[in-house]
N, C-alpha and C positions, 0 to 999 in steps of 0.2 A: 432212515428211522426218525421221525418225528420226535420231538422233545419231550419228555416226560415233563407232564405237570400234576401234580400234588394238590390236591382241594382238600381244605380243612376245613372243617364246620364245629363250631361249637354249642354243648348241649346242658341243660337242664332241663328234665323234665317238657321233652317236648315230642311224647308219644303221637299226638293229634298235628305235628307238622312234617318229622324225620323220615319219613315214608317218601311224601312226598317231593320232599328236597331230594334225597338221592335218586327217585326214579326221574327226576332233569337231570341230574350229571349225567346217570346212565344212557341218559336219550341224546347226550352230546355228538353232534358230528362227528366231533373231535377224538380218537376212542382211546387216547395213550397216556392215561390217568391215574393216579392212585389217588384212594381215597380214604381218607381219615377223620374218625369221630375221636373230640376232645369230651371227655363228659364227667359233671362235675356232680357227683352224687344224686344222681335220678332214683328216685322213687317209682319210677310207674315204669314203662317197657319201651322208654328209648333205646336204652344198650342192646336187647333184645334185638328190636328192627332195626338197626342201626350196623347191627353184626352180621345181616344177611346180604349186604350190601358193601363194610366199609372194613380198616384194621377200626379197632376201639380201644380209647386208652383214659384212664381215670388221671383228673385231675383239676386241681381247683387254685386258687381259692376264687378267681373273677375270670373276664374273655381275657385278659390281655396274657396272662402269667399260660391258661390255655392253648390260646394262638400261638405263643411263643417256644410251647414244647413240641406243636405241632408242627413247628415250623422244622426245630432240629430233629423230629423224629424223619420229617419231610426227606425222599430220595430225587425228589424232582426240579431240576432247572428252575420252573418257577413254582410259585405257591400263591395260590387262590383262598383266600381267606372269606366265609360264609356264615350267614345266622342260619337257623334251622326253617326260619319263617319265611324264606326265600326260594325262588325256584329261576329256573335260567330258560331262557331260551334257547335254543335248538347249538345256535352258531358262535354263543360267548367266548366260548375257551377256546375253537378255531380263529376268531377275530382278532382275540386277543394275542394269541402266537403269531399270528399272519402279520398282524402292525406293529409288532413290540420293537421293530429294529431302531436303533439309536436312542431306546429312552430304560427307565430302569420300573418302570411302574405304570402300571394300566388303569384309566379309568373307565368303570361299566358304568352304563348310568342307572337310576331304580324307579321303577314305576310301581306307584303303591293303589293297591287292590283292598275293595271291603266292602260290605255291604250294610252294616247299621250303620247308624245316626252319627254317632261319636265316629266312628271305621271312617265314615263317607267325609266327614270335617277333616280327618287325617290324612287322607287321600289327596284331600283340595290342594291341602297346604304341601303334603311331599311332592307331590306331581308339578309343583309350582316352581320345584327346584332341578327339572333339568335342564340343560344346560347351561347351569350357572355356575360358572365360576368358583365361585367364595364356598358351595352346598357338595355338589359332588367330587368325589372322594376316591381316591385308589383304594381298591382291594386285590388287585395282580399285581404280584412282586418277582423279578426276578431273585433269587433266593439267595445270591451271595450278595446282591444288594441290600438287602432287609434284612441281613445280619453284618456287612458293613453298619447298617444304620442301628445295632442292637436292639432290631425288633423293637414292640409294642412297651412301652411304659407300665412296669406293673404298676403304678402308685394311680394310676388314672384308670378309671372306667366311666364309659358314654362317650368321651370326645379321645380317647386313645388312637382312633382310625386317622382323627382330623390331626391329632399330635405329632402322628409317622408321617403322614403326609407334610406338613410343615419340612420338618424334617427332608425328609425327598428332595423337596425344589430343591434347597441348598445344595443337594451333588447333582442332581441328573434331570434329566426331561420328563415328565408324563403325558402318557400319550393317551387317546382314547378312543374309544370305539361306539357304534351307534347301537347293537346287541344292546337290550336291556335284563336285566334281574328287578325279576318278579317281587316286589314286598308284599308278603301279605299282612296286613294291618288286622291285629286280632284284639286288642282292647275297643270294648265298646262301651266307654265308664267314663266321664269326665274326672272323677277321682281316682281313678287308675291310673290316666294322663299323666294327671299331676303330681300321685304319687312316684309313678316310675323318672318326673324329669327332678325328681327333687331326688331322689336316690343317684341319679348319672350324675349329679350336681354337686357331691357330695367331694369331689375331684377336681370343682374346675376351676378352683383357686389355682392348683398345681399349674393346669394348662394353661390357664391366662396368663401366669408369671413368666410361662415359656414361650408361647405364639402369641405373645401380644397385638400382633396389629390382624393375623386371622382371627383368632378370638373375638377380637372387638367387632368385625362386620359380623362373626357369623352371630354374634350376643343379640343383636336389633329383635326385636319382637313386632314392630310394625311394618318398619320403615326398610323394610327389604328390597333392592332391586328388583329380585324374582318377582314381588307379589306385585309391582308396579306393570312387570312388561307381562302380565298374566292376569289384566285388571276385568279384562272381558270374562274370566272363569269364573272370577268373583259375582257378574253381575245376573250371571244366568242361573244363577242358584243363592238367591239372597237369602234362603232358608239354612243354609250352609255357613254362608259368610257368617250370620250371626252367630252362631256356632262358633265359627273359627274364630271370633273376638272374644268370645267369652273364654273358647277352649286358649286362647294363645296369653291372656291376662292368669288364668290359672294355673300355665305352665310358668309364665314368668316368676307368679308367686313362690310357687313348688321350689322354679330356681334357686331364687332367691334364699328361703331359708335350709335349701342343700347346701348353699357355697356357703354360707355362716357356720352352718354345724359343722359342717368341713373342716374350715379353719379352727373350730374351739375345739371339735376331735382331733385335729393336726397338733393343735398348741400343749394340748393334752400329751401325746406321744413323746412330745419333745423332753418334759419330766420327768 
């Protein structure tokens, strides 16, 4: 009997993706799964489609404190941790069982998908990031591992994945696989951009204080190895590049006054 693995996706209001995220797991190789929707007060009909397909369980307040109940509600060996805006291909969760021997954490890599202007600059720039190193990120955990490691950080959201990960090296191996998950890139707003990196920013005082030296590579906003050994992507779409400079200064902004407000809503708390 093959190993049960537990896939957990977490949800807000994401009726126009949840469909389509669960009909890839269902189309997995792999077929000895359970499947779990975490969902944090949807308004529109994710729980709906999400219940024809998965168990569903309400709860909030962010992904991490989600993940984390998903994890103990979890019956499976391991646990596969998802956004909704994601889809898998065919052989991930086969792959990822198939090579997981001697390490405690899997890394998928993610290839991101779009089609406007804004989507297609965000696409440049994630796709620029696999196989590197310092970007991609375990989301397969075997499950008494990632509760050795007390799961996801409630206090952080946006770099919580990259947090647990940190984490990880310090006991075990990560191993990886060449399967990719699908990103699909749905903001097409340069103020949405920004808006959303300055909202995940909001946290990343906490994280920097803890993974100081990943922090610091993955912080660079130019000067990425990625974008160096991927300079030919850049040069055949200079209509893009532009984009990406203007898009990656107004993320940095965004950051920037996230990680400020952060710490004067943190300093706030303390009183």
């Amino acid at each position: 009997m093959k190993e049960l693995v537990s896939v957990i996706v977490t949800t807000r209001n994401e009726e126009r993706n949840i469909e389509r995220f669960w009909k890839s797991i269902k189309s997995q190789s792999y077929k000895n799964i359970e499947c779990i929707t975490i969902d944090n007060k949807s308004r529109d009909k994710t729980k709906e489609i999400a219940k024809k397909y998965s168990k569903v369980y309400d709860k909030g307040p962010e992904r991490s404190a989600q993940r984390n109940f998903g994890a103990r509600k979890a019956k499976g060996k391991y646990v596969l941790f998802l956004d909704a805006d994601m889809e898998l291909t065919k052989n991930v969760i086969a792959e990822s069982v198939n090579n997981f021997k001697g390490n405690i954490a899997m890394i998928i890599p993610e290839m991101s998908v779009g089609k406007g202007y804004w989507q297609s600059v965000k696409v440049l720039e994630r796709n620029c990031y696999i196989n590197d190193f310092d970007m991609e990120l375990p989301r397969f955990y075997r499950k008494d591992a990632f509760l050795k490691l007390k799961g996801f950080d409630e206090k952080i959201t946006g770099q919580e994945i990259e947090d647990l990960y940190n984490s990880a090296m310090q006991i075990g191996n990560i191993g990886r696989i060449n399967e990719l998950i699908i990103h699909h890139e749905l903001i097409d707003s340069l103020w949405l951009i920004a808006k959303k990196k300055y909202y995940y920013c909001l946290s990343l005082g906490r994280y920097m204080n803890k993974s100081k030296k990943l922090a610091k590579r993955q912080a660079k906003v130019f000067l990425r190895k990625a974008y160096l050994n991927n300079w030919k992507e850049f040069l055949k779409r200079p209509d893009l590049t532009y984009g990406f400079i203007i898009m990656r200064i107004a993320e940095a902004i965004g950051a920037l006054i996230g990680l400020y407000a952060g710490k004067i809503r943190d300093k706030k708390k303390d009183f």
